[in-house]
N, C-alpha and C positions, 0 to 999 in steps of 0.2 A: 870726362864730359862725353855722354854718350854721344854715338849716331842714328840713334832711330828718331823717325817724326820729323828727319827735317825739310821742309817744303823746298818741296822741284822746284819754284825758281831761284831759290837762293842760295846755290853749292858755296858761289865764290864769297857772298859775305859770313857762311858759317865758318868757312875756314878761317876767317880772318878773327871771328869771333870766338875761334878755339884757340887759336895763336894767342888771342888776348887772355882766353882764359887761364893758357898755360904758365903765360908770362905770370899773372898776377898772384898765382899758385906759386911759383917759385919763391916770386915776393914774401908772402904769408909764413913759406918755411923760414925763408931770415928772418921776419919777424918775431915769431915763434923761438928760435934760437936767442935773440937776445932777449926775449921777454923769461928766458928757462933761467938764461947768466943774470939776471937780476937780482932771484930769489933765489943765487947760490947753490942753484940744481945746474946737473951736466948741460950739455947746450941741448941734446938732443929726448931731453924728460919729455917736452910734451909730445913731440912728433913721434917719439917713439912707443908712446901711451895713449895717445888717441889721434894720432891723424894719419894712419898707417893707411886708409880711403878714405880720407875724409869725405863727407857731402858739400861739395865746394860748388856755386852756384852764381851764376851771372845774371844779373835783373838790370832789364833796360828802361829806366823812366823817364816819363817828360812833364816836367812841371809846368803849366800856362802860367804866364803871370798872374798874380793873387791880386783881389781888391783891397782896398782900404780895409786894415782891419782880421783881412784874412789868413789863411796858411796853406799853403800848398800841402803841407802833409804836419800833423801836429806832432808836439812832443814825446817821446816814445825813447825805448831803451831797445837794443837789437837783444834778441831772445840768445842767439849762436856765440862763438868765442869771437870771434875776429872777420872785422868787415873793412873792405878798402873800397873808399868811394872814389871815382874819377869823374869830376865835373867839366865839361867841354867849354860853356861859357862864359869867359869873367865876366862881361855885367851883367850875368846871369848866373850869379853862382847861390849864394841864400841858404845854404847850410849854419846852419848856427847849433855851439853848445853850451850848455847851463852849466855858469859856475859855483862852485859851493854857495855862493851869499843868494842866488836863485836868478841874479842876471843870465842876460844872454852873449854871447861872446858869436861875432861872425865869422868865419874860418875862411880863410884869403889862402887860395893857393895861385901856383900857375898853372897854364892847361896839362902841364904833363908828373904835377904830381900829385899822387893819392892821398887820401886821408885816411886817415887807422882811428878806428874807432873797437875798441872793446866791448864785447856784449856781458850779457846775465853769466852765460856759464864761463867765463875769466875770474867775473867777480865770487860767483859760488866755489869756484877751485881754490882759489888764493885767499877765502875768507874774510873779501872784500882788502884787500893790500892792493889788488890793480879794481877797480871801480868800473861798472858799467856808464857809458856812456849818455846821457841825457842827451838828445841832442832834437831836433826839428829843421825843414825847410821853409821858408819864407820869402818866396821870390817878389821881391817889388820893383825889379825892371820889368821893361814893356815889350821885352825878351824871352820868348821858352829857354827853359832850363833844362838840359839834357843830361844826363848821370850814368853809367857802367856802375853799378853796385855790386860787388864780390862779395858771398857772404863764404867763411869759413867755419862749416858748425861740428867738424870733429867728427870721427866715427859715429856710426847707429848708435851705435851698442858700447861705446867708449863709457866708463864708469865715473862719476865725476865726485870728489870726494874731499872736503876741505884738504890740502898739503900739511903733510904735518909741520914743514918747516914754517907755515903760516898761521899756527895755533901753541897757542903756550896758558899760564895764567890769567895774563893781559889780556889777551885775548883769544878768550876759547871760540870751538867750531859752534859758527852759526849758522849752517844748513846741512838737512840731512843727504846722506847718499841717493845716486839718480842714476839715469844715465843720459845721452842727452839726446835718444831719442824720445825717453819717456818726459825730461822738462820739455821739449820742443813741442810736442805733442798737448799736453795740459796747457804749453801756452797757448799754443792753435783753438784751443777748446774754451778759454780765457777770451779768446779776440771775435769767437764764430759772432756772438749777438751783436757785437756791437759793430763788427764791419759789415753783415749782411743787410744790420739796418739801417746805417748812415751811408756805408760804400756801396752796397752791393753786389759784397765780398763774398766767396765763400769757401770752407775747407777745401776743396779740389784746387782752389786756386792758391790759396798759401801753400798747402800741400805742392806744388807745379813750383812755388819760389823757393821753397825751402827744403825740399827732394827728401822730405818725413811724410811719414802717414801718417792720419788722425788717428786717436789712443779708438 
């Protein structure tokens, strides 16, 4: 987490906010370790293969409560491997994610622990054996919703390549080689139209959350 850019009035809250960062980095390598012992690789295959600097990124959001009807942020898959959301307030929490039959499931934590969700390049490495995340917010209390978002998207330049131990007959490789600067990139260029003209998004500013440059 760098130190440039950070605004003179705020020394004391970025420290706290690297403190956080570092904390939830830590998290992500255990993560990462038991997600390696799963699929019968050493504990330390993916750390050791791409998250040697990862782009590891803290996004701070605040959801209003939503109307009848509406979403605070729609259905969507996180692009990166691994993201830990930390929600502040229970009756304000409103995370939900899709289970296979196509419902929605609400994700109940308490204030002090994360949620793991798995993105696109998990499921592209593991040839879909760990699943990307469906997941959306939906706040219907009469409470902001406030979130820490960690996103952990692997090296630039980390190569992303079905596992072989995740391909056989049954199931051969269903996507081709990348790396995950280049998916992140095609997918920033995937989202420009559509968030510039419903959100009033634009690349510099995904670019800012997700610390990739457009392709």
């Amino acid at each position: 987490m760098a130190d440039e850019g950070v605004p003179e009035p705020l020394p004391a809250f970025y420290c706290k906010l690297r403190s956080f960062h570092s904390a939830l980095l830590q998290l992500s390598r255990e993560l990462l370790r038991g997600l390696s012992l799963a699929l019968d690789l050493p504990a330390d295959h993916f750390e050791s293969h791409a998250f040697r600097k990862p782009i590891a990124k803290v996004l701070l959001a605040c959801y209003p409560p939503a109307g009848e009807g509406d979403q605070s942020c729609g259905a969507h898959t996180d692009c990166g491997f691994l993201t830990l959301v930390c929600q502040d307030r229970l009756e304000a929490q409103g995370l939900q994610v899709q289970k296979p039959d196509g419902s929605w499931l609400s994700v109940k934590t308490d204030r002090y622990t994360p949620v793991a969700n798995l993105g696109d390049l998990a499921q592209r490495w593991t040839n879909d054996v760990f699943r990307s995340s469906v997941h959306r917010v939906l706040n219907a209390s009469a409470a902001p919703r406030w979130s820490a978002i960690f996103f952990n998207n692997m090296d630039e330049d980390a190569e992303v390549e079905c596992l072989a131990t995740c391909v056989d007959r049954e199931r051969p490789s269903k996507y081709r080689k990348t790396t995950c600067g280049e998916y992140v990139a095609a997918k920033m260029q995937e989202m420009r139209s559509h968030l510039s003209k419903e959100q009033g998004t634009d690349l510099a500013e995904i670019a800012e959350t997700t610390g990739l440059r457009p392709a």
